[in-house]
Structure formats: C-alpha cells, structure tokens
C-alpha positions as CSV (number, residue, x, y, z in Angstrom):
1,X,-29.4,-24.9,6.3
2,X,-31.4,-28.1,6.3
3,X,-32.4,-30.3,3.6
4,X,-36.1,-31.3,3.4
5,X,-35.4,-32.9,0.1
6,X,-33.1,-33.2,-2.3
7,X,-34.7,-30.7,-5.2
8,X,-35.8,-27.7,-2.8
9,X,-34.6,-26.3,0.2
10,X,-36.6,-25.0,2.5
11,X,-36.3,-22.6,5.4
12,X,-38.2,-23.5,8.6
13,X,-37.8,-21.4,12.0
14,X,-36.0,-24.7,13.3
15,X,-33.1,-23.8,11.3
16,X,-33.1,-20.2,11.7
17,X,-33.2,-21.0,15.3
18,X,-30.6,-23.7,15.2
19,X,-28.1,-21.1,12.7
20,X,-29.3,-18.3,15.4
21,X,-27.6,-20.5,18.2
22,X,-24.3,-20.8,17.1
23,X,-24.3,-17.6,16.1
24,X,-25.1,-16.0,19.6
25,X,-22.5,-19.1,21.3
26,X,-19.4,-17.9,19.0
27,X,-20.4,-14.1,19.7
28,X,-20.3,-14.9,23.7
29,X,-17.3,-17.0,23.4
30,X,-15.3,-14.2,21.4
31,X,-17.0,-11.3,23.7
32,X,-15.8,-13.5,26.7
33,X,-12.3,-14.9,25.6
34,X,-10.6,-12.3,27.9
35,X,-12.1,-14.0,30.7
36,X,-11.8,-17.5,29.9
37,X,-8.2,-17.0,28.7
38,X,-7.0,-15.7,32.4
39,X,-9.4,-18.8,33.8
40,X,-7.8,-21.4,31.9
41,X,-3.9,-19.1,32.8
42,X,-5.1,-19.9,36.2
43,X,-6.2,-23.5,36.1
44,X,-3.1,-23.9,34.5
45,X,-1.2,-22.0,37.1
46,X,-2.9,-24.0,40.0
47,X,-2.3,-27.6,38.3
48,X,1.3,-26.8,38.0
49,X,1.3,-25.7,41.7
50,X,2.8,-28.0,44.4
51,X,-0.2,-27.1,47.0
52,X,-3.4,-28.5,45.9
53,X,-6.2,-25.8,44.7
54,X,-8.8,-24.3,47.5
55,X,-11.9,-23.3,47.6
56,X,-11.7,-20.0,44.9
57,X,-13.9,-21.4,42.3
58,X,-16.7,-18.3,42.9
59,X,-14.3,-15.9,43.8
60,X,-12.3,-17.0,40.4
61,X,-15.9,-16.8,38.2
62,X,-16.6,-13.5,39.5
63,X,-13.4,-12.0,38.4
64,X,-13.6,-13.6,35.1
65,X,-16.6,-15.0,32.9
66,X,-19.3,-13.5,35.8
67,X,-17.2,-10.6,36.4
68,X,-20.6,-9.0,34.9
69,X,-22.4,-10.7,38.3
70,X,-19.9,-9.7,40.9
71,X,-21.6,-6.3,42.0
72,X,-25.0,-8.1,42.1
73,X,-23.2,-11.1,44.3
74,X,-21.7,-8.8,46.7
75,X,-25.1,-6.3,46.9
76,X,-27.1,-9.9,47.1
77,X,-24.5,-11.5,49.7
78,X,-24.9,-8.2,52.1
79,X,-28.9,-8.4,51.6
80,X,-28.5,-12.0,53.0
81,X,-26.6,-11.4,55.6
82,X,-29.2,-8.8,56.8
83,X,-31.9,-10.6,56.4
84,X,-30.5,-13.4,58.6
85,X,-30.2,-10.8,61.3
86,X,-33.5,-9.6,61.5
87,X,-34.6,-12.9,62.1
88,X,-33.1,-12.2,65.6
89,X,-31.4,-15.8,65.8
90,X,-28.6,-15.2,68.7
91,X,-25.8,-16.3,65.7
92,X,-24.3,-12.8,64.6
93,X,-23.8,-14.4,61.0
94,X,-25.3,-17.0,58.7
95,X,-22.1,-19.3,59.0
96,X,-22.1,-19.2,62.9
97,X,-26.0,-20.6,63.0
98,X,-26.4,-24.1,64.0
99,X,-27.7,-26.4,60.3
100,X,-31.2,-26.5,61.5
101,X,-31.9,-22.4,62.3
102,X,-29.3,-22.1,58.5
103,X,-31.9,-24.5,57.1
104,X,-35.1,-22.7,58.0
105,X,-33.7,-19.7,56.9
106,X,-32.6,-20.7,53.2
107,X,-36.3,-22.5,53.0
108,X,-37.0,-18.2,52.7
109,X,-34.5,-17.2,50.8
110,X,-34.7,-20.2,47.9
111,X,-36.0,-17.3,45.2
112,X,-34.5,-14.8,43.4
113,X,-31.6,-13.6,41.5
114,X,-28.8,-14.1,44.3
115,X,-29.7,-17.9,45.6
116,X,-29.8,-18.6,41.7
117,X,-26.8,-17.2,41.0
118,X,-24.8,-18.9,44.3
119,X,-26.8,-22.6,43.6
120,X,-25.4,-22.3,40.0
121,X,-22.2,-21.5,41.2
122,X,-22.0,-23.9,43.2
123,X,-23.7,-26.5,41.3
124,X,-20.6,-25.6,38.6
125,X,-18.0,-25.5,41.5
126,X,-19.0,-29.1,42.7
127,X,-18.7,-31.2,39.4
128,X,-15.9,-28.9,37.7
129,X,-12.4,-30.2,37.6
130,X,-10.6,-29.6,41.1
131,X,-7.8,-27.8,39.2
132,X,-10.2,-25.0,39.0
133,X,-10.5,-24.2,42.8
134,X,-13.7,-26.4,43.2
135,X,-14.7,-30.5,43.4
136,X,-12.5,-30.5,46.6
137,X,-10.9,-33.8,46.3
138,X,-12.9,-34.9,43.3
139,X,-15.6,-35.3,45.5
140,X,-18.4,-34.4,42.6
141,X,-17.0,-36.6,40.5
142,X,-17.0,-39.4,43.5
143,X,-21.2,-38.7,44.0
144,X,-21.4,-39.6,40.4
145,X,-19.2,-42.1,39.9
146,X,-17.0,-40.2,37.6
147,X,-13.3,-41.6,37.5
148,X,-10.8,-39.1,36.1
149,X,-8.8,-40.8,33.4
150,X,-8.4,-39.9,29.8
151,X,-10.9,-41.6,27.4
152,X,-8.0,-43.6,26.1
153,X,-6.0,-46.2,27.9
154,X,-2.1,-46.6,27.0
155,X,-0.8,-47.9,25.2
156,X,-1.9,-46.5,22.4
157,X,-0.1,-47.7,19.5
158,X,3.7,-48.3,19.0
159,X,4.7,-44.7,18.0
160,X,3.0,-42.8,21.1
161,X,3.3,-45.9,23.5
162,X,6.0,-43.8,25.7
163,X,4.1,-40.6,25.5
164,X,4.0,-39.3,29.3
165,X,1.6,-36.5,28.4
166,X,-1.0,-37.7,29.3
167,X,-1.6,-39.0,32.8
168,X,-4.7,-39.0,35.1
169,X,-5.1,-36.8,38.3
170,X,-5.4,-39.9,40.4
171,X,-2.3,-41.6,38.8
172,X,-4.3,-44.4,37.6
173,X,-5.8,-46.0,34.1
C-alpha cells in the first residue's frame, strides 16, 4: 500500500482503488488468455505468411477477446443496414451510397452501443500493428508519424552485434 510517512501507514481509497485495479486487469487478462493466446497464434501465423495480412482485424476481435460482442455486432450491423433502407436512398445498401447520402446518414446513427463498438474497433484496427489484419500498410502509424523500428539501433554491443532477430517491418534502422 502507500506510504504517507515513514512511522504509520495509512489506507486512503486512492490505494484501495489503485490495488483494486490491478486486481480486476490480471482477473481479465487470465479470464481472457484463451482469446489473446489464439490472437497472438494468429498474428504470428499471418507475419510468417508470404501474402501480406487483409483487412480481418474486426472479424479476428470478434472471434477472440470480443467474442462476448459478436451477437451484439451482428444484431447492431443488421439494425443499420435497415435503417439505411428506410431512408428510401435509391442505394440498396450502405456501401453502395455515394460519401455524401453515407455521411448524412452516420450524422444519425453516431450514438449507441453498435457505432461505439465499430469506432473503437476501428480506432484499434487503424493504429494496431498491420500483422494483426489492420493499419493496412502502416498507414496509422504514417498519420502519426510512427516509424516501426525497435527502440534499439544495432549494434548493440559486441556479443549480440550479429543477432538477426530483431529486424524492422520496413527493413530499415
């Protein structure tokens, strides 16, 4: 716990909230390892693939770590759908609209569970490493100015100075 002095401890809600924290982060990691396990199988999988991943990064969440989501998605993906089509628009689905009448119709749709689930999706999809079926290209990282290299530049010292393990996506340092 925390230390407010050296002669007595004392227990403030800060550090019942702050040992209350890690508590309920290792209970979701262990009640989630399943799922994370056969994501990282996969990423691993895909990087050791000779075709570059595609766009699966959703459909990959919702069969592992939001597998809890998936019935939600696909009840909330079939509601959109039908709402787009009562707005009598002459597209026959949301994809086939023109960006302006797709536009308009998000601006009523920007509430609720199902948009907030698909923009943190895809929020997660579009900075996540592209080995996991998202950042197409690195293009995330690109509108940030992230560079994909490891946080140390080789060589590192004489005794790991022909290590090959560890190389960047790009294939520079």
């Amino acid at each position: 716990m925390h230390r407010i002095n050296s002669r007595e401890e004392e227990h403030t809600r800060r550090c019942l909230l702050l040992s209350g924290g890690g508590l309920l982060t290792g209970a979701w990691l262990a009640a989630h390892w399943p799922a994370i396990a056969a994501a990282h199988v996969h990423a691993g999988q895909m990087a050791a693939g000779a075709s570059p991943a595609g766009f699966e990064f959703m459909d990959r969440a919702l069969a592992t770590f939001f597998a809890d989501r998936a019935a939600m998605f696909r009840l909330g993906l079939s509601d959109f759908q039908a709402a787009f089509r009562a707005t009598g628009t002459a597209a026959a689905a949301f994809a086939e609209a023109d960006p302006a009448e797709q536009i308009a119709f998000l601006e009523t749709q920007d509430h609720g569970e199902f948009f907030d689930l698909v923009r943190s999706l895809t929020v997660l999809g579009m900075f996540s490493s592209p080995k996991y079926g998202g950042n197409f290209a690195g293009a995330g990282w690109r509108l940030l100015g992230f560079e994909d290299r490891h946080v140390y530049a080789p060589p590192f010292g004489y005794y790991d100075r022909d290590y090959a393990g560890f190389e960047s996506q790009t294939g520079k340092w």
